[in-house]
mmCIF file as gemmi writes it, N, C-alpha and C atoms, coordinates in Angstrom:
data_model
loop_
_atom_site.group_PDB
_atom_site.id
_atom_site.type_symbol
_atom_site.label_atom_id
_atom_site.label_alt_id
_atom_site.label_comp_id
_atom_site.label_asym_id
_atom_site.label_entity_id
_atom_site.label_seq_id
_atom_site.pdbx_PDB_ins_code
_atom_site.Cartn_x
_atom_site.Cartn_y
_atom_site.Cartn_z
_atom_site.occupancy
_atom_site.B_iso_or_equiv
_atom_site.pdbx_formal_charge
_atom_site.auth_seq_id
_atom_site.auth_asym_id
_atom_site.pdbx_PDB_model_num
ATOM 1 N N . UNK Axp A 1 ? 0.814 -1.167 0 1 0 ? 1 A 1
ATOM 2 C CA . UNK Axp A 1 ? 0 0 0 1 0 ? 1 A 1
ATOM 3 C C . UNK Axp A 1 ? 0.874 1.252 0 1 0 ? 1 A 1
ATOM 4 N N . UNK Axp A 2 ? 2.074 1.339 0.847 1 0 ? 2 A 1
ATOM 5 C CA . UNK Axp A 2 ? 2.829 2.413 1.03 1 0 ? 2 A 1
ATOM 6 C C . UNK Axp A 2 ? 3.458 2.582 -0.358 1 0 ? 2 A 1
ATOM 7 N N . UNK Axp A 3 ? 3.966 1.957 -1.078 1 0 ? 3 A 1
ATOM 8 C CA . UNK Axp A 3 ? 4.577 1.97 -2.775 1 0 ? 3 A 1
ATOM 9 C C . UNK Axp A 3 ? 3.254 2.522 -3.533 1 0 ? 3 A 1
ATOM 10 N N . UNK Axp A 4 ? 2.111 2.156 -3.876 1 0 ? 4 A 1
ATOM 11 C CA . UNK Axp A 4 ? 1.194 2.83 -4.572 1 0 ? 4 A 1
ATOM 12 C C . UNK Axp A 4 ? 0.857 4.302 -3.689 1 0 ? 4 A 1
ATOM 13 N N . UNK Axp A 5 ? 1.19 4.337 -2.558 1 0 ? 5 A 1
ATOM 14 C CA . UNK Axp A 5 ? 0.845 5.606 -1.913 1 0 ? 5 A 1
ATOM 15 C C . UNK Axp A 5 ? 1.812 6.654 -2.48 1 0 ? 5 A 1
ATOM 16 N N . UNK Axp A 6 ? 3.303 6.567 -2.542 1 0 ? 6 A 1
ATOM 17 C CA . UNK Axp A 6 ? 4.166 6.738 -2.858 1 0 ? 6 A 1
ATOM 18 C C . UNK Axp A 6 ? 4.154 7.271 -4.445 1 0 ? 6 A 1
ATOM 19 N N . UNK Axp A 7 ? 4.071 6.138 -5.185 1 0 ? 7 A 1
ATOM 20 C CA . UNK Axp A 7 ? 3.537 6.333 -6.359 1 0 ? 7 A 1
ATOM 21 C C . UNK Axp A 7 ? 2.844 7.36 -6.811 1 0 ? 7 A 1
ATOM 22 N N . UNK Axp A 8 ? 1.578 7.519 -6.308 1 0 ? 8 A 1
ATOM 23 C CA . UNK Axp A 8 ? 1.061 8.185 -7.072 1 0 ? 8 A 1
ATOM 24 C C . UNK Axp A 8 ? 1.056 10.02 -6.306 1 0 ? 8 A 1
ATOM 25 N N . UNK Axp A 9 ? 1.934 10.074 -5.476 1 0 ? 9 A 1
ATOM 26 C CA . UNK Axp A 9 ? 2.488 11.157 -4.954 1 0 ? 9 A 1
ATOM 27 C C . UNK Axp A 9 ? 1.797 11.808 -3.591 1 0 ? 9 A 1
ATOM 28 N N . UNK Axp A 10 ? 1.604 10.492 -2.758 1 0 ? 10 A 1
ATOM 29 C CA . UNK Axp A 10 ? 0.819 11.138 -1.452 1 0 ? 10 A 1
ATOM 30 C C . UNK Axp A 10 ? 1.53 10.83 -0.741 1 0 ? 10 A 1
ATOM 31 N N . UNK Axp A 11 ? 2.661 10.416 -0.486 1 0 ? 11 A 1
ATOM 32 C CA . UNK Axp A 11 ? 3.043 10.258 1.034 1 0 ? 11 A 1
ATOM 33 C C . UNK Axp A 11 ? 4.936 10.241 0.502 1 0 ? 11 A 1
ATOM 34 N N . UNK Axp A 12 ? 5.897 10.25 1.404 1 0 ? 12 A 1
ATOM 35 C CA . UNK Axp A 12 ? 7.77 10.205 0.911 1 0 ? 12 A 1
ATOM 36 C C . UNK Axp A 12 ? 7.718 9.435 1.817 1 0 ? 12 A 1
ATOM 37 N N . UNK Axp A 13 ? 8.898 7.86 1.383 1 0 ? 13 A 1
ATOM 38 C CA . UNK Axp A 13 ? 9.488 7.476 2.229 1 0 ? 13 A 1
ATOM 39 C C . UNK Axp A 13 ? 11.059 8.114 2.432 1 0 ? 13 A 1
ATOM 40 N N . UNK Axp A 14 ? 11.405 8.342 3.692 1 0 ? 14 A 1
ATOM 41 C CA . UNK Axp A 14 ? 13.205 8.28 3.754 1 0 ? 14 A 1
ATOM 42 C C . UNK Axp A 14 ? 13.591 7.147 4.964 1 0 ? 14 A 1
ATOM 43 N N . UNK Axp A 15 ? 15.199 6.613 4.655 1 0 ? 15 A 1
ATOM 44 C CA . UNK Axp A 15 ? 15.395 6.182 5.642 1 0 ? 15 A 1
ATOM 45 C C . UNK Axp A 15 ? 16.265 6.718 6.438 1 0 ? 15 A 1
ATOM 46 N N . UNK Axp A 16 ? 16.071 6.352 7.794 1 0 ? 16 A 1
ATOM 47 C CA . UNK Axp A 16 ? 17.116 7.002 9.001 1 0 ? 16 A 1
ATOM 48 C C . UNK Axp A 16 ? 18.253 6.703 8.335 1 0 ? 16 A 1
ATOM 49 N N . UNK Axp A 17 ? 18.963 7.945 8.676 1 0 ? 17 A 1
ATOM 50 C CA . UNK Axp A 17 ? 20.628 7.854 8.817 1 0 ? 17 A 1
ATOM 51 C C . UNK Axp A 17 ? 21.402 7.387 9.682 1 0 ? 17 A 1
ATOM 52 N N . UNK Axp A 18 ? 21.133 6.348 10.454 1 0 ? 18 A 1
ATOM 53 C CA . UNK Axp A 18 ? 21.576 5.521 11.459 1 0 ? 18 A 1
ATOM 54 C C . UNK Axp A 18 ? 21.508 4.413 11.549 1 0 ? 18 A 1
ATOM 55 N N . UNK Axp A 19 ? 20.305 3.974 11.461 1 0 ? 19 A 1
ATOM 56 C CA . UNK Axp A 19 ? 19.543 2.782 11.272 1 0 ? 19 A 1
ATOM 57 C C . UNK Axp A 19 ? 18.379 2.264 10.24 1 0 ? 19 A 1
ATOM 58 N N . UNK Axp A 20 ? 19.282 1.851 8.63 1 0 ? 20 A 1
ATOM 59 C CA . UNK Axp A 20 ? 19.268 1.603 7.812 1 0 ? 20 A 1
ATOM 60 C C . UNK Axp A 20 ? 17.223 0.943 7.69 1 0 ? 20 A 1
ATOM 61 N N . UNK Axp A 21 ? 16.995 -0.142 8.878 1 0 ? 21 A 1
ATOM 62 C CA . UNK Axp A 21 ? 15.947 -0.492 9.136 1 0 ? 21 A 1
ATOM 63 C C . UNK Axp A 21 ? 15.003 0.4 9.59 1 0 ? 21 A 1
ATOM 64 N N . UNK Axp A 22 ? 15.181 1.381 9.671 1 0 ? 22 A 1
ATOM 65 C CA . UNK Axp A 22 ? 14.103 2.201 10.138 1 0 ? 22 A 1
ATOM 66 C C . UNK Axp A 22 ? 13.44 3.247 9.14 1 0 ? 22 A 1
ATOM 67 N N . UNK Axp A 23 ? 12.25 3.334 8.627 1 0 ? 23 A 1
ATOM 68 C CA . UNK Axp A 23 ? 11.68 4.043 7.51 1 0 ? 23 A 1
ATOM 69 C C . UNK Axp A 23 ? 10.859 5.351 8.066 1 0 ? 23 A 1
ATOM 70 N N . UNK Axp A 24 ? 10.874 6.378 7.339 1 0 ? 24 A 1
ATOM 71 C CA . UNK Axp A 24 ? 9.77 7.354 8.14 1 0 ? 24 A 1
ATOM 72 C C . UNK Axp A 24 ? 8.768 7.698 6.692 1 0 ? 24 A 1
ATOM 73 N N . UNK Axp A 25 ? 7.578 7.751 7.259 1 0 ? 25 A 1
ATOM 74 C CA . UNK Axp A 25 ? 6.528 7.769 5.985 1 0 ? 25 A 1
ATOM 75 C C . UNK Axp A 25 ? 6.084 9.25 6.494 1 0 ? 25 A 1
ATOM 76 N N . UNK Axp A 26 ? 5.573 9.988 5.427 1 0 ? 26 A 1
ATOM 77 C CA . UNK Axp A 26 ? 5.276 11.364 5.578 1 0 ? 26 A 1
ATOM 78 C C . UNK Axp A 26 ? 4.373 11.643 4.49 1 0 ? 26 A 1
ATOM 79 N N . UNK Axp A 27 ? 3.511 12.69 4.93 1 0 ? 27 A 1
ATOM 80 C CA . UNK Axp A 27 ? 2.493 13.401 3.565 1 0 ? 27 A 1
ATOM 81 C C . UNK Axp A 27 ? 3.226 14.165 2.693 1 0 ? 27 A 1
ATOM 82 N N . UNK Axp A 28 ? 3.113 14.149 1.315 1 0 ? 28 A 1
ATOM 83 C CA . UNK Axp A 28 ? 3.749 15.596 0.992 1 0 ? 28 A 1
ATOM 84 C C . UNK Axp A 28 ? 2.994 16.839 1.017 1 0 ? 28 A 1
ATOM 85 N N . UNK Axp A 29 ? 3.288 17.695 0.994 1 0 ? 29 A 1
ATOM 86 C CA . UNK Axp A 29 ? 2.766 19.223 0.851 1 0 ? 29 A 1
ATOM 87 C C . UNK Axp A 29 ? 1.5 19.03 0.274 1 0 ? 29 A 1
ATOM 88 N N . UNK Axp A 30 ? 1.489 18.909 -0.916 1 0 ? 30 A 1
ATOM 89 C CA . UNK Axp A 30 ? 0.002 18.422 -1.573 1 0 ? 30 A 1
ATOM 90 C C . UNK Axp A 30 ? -0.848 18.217 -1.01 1 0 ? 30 A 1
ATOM 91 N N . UNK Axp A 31 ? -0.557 16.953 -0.802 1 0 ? 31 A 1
ATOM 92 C CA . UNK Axp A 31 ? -1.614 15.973 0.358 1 0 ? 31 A 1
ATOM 93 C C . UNK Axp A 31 ? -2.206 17.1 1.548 1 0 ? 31 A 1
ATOM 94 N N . UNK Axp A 32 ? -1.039 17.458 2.523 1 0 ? 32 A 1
ATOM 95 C CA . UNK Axp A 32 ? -1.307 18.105 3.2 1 0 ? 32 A 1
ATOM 96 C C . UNK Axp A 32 ? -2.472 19.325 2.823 1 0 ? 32 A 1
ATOM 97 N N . UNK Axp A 33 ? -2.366 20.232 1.756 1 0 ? 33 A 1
ATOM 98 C CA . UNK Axp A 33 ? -3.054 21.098 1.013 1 0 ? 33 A 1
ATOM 99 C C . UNK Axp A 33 ? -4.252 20.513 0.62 1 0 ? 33 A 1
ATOM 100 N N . UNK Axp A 34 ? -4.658 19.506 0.414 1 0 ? 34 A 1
ATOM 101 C CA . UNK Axp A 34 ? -5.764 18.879 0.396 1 0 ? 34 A 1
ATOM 102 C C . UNK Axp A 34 ? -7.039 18.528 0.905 1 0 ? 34 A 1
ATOM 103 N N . UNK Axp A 35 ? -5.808 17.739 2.124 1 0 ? 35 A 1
ATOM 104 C CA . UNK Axp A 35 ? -6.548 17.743 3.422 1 0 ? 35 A 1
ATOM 105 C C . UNK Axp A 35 ? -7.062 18.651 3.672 1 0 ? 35 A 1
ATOM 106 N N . UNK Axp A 36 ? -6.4 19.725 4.077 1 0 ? 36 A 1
ATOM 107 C CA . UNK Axp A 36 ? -6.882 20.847 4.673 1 0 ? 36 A 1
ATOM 108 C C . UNK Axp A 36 ? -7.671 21.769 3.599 1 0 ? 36 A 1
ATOM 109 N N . UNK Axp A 37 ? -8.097 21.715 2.683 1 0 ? 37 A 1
ATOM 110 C CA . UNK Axp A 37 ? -9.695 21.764 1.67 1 0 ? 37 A 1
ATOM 111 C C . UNK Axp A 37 ? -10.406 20.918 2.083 1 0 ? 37 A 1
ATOM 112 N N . UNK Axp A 38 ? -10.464 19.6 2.076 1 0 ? 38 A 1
ATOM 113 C CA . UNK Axp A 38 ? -11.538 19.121 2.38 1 0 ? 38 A 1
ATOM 114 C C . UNK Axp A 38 ? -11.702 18.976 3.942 1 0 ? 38 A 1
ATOM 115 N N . UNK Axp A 39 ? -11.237 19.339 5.133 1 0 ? 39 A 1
ATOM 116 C CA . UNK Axp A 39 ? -11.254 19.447 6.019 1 0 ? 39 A 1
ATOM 117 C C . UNK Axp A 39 ? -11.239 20.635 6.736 1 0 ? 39 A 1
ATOM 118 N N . UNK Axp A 40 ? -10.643 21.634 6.501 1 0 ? 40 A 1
ATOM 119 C CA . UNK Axp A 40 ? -10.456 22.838 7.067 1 0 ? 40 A 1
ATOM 120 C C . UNK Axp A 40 ? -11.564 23.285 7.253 1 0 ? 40 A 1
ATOM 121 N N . UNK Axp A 41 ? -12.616 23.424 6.545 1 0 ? 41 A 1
ATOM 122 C CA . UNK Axp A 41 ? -14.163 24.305 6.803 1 0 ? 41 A 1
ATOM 123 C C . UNK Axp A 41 ? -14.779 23.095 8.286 1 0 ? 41 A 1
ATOM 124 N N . UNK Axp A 42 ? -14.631 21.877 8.05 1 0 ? 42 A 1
ATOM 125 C CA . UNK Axp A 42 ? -15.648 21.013 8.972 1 0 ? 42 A 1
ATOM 126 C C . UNK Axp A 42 ? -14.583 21.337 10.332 1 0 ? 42 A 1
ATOM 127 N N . UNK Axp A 43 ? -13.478 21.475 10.502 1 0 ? 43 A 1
ATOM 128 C CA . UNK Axp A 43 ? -12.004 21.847 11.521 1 0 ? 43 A 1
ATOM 129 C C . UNK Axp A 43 ? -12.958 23.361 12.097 1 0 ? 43 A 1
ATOM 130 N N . UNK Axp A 44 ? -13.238 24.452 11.536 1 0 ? 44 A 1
ATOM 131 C CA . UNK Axp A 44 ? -13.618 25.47 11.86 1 0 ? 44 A 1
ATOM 132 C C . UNK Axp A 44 ? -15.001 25.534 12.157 1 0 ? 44 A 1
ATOM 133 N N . UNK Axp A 45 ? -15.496 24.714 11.684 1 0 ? 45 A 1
ATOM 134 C CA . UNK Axp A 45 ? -17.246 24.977 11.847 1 0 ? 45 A 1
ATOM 135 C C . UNK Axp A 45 ? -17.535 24.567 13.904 1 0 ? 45 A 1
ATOM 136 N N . UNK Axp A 46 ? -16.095 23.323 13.74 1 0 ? 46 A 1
ATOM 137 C CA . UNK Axp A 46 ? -16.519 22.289 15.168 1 0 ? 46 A 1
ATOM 138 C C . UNK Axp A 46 ? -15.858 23.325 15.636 1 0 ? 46 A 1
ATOM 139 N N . UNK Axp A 47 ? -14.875 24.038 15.554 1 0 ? 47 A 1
ATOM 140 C CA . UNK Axp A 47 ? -14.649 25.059 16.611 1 0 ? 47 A 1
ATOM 141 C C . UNK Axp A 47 ? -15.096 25.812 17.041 1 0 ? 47 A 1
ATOM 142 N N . UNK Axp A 48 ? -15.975 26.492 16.104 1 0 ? 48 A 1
ATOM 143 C CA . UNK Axp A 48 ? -16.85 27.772 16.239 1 0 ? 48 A 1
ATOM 144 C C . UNK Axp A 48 ? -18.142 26.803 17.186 1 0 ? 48 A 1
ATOM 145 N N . UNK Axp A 49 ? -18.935 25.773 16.936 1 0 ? 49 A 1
ATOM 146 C CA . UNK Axp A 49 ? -19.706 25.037 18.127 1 0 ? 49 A 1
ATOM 147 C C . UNK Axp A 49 ? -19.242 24.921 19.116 1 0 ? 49 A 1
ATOM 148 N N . UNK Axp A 50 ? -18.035 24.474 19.004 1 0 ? 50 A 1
ATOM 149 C CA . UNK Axp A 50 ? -16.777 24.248 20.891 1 0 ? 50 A 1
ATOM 150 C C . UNK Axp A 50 ? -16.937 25.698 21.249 1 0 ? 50 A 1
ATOM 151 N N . UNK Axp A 51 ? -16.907 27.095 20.82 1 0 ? 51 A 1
ATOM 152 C CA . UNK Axp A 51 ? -16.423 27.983 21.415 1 0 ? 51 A 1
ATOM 153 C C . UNK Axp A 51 ? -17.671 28.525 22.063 1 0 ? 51 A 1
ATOM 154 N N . UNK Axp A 52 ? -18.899 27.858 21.843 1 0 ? 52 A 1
ATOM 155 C CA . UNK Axp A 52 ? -20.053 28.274 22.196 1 0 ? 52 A 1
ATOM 156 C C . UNK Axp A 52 ? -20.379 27.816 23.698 1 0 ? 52 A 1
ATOM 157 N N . UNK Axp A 53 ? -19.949 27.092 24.198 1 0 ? 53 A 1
ATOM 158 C CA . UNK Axp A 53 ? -20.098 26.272 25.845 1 0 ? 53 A 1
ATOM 159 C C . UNK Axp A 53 ? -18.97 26.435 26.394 1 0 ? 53 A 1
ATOM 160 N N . UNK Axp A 54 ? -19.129 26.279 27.846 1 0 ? 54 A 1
ATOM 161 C CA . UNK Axp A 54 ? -17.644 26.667 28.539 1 0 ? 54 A 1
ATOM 162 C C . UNK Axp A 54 ? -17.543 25.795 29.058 1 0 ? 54 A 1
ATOM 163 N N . UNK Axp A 55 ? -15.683 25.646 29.547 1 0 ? 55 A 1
ATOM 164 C CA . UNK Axp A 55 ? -15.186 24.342 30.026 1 0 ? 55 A 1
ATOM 165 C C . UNK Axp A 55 ? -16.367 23.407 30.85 1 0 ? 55 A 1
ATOM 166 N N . UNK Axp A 56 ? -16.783 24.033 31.563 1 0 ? 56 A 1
ATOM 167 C CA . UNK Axp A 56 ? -17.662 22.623 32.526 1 0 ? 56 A 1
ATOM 168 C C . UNK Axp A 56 ? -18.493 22.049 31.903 1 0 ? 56 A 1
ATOM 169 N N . UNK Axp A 57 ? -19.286 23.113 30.726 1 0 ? 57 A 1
ATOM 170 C CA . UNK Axp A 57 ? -20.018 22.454 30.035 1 0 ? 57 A 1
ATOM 171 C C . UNK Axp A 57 ? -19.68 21.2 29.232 1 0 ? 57 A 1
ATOM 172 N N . UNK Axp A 58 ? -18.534 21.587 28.732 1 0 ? 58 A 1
ATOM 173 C CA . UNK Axp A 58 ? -17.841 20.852 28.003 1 0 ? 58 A 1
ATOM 174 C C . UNK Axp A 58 ? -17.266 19.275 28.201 1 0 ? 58 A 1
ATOM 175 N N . UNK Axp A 59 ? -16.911 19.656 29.788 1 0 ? 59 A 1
ATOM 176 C CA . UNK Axp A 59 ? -16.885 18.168 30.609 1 0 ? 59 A 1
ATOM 177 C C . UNK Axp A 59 ? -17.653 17.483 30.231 1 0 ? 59 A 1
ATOM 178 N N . UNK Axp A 60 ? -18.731 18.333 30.997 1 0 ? 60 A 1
ATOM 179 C CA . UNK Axp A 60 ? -20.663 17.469 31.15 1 0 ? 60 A 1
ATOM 180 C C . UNK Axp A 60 ? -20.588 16.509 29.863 1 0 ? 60 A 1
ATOM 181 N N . UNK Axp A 61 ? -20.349 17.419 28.408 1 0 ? 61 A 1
ATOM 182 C CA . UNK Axp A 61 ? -20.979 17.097 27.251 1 0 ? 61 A 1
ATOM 183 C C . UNK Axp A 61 ? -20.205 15.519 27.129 1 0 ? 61 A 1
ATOM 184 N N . UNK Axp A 62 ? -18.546 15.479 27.431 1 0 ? 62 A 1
ATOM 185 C CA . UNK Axp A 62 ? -17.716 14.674 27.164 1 0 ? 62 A 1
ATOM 186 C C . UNK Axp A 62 ? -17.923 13.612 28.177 1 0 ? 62 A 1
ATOM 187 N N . UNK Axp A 63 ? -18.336 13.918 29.464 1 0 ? 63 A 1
ATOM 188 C CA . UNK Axp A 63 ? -19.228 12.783 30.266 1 0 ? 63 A 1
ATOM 189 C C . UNK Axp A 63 ? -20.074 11.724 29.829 1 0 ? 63 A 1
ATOM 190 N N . UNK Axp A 64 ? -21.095 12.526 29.423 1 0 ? 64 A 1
ATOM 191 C CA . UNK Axp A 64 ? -22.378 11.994 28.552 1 0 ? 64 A 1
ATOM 192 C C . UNK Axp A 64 ? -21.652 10.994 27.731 1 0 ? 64 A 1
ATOM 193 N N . UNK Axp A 65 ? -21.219 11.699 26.833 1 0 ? 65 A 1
ATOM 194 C CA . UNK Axp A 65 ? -20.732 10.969 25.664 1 0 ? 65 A 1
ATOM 195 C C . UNK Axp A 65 ? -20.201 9.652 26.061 1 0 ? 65 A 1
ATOM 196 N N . UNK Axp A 66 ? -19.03 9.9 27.037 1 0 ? 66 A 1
ATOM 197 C CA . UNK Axp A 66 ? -18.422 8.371 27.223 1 0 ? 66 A 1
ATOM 198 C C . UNK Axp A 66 ? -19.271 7.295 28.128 1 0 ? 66 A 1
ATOM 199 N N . UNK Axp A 67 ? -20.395 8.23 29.119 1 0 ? 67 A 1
ATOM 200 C CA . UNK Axp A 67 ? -21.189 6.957 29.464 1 0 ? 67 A 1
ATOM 201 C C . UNK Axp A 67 ? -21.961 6.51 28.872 1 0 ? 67 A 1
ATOM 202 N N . UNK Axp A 68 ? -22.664 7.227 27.614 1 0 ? 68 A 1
ATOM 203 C CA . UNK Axp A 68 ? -23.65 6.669 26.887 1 0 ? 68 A 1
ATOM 204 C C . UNK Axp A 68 ? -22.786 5.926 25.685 1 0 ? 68 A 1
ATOM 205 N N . UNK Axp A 69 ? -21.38 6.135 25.578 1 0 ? 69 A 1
ATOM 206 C CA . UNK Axp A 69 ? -20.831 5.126 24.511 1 0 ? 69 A 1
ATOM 207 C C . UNK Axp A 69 ? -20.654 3.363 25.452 1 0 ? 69 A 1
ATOM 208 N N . UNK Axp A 70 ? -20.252 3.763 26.918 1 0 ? 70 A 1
ATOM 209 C CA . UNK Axp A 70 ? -20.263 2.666 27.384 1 0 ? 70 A 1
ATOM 210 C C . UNK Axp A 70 ? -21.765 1.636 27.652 1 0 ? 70 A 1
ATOM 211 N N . UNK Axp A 71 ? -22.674 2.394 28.033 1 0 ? 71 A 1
ATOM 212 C CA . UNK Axp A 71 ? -23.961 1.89 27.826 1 0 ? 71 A 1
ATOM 213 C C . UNK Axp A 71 ? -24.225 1.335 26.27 1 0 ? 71 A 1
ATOM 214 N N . UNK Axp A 72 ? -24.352 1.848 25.46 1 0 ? 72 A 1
ATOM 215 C CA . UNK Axp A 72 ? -24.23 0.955 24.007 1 0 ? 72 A 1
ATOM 216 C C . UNK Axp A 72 ? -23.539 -0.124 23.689 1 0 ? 72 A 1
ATOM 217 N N . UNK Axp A 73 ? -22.293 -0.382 24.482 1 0 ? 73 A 1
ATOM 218 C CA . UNK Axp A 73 ? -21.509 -1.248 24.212 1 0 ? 73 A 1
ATOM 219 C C . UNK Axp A 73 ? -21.701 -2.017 24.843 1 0 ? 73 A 1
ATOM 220 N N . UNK Axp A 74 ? -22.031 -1.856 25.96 1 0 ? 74 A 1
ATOM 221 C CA . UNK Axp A 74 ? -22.88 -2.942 26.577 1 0 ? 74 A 1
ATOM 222 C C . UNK Axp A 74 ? -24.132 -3.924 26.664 1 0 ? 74 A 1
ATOM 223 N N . UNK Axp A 75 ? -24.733 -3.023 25.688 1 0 ? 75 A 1
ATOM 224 C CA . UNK Axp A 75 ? -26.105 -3.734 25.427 1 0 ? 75 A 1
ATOM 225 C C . UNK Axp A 75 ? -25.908 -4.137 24.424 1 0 ? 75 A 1
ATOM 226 N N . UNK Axp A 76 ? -24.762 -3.483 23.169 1 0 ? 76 A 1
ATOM 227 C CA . UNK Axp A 76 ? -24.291 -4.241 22.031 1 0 ? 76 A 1
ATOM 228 C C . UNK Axp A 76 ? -23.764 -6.016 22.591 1 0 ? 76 A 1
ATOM 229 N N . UNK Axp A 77 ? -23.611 -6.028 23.033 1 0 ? 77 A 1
ATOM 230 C CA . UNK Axp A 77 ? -23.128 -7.276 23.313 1 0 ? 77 A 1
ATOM 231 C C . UNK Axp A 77 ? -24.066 -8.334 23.898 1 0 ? 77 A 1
ATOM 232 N N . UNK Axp A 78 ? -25.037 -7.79 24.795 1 0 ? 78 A 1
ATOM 233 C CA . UNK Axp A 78 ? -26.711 -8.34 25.172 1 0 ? 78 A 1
ATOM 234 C C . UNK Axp A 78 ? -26.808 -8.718 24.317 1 0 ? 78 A 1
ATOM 235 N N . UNK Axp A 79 ? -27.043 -7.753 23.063 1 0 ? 79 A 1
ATOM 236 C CA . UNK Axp A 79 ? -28.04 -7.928 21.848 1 0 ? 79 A 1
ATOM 237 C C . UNK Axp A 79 ? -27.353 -8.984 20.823 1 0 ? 79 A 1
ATOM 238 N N . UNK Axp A 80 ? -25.824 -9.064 20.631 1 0 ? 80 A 1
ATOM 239 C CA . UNK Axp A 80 ? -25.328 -10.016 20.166 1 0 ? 80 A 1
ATOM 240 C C . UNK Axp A 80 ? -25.152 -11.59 20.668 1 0 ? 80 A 1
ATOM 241 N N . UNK Axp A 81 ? -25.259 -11.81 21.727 1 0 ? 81 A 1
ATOM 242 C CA . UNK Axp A 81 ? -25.579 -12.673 22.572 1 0 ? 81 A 1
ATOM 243 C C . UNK Axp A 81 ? -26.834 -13.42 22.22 1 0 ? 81 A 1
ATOM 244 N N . UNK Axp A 82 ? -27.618 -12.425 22.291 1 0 ? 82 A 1
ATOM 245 C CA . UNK Axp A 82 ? -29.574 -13.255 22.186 1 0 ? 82 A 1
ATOM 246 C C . UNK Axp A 82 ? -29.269 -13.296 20.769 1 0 ? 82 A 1
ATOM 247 N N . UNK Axp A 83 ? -28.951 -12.91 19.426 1 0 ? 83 A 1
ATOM 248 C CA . UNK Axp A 83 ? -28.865 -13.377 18.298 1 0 ? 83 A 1
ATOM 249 C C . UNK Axp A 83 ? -28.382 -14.85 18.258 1 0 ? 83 A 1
């Protein structure tokens, strides 16, 4: 996958100058420029919602979230069970 990534000009491999076995994979500029088109507006929109509640709120919200992800996952598994 990393050679067709490579290929077709989304990502550079180099290797360390030390340790011949060691590879570092990276975006190029492009890519990067990309991303950030198709991402940058949805990056700013969630900020501009985050900037609307204040820290405690913010807890609360991130509370919720992780007990009601743990409650789902739990009954996900009920429910896979009785299947």
């Amino acid at each position: 996958m990393l050679k067709r990534l490579e290929r077709q000009g989304y990502l550079r491999r180099s290797t360390d100058g030390t340790d011949r076995r060691r590879v570092s994979v990276e975006p190029t500029p492009d890519v990067i420029g990309l991303v950030g088109e198709l991402y940058g507006p949805v990056a700013r929109d969630g900020a501009a919602v985050i900037e609307r509640y204040t820290g405690e709120e913010l807890r609360l919200i991130v509370d919720f979230l992780r007990t009601a992800r743990t409650l789902q996952e739990r009954h996900l598994g009920r429910v896979h069970g009785a299947i």
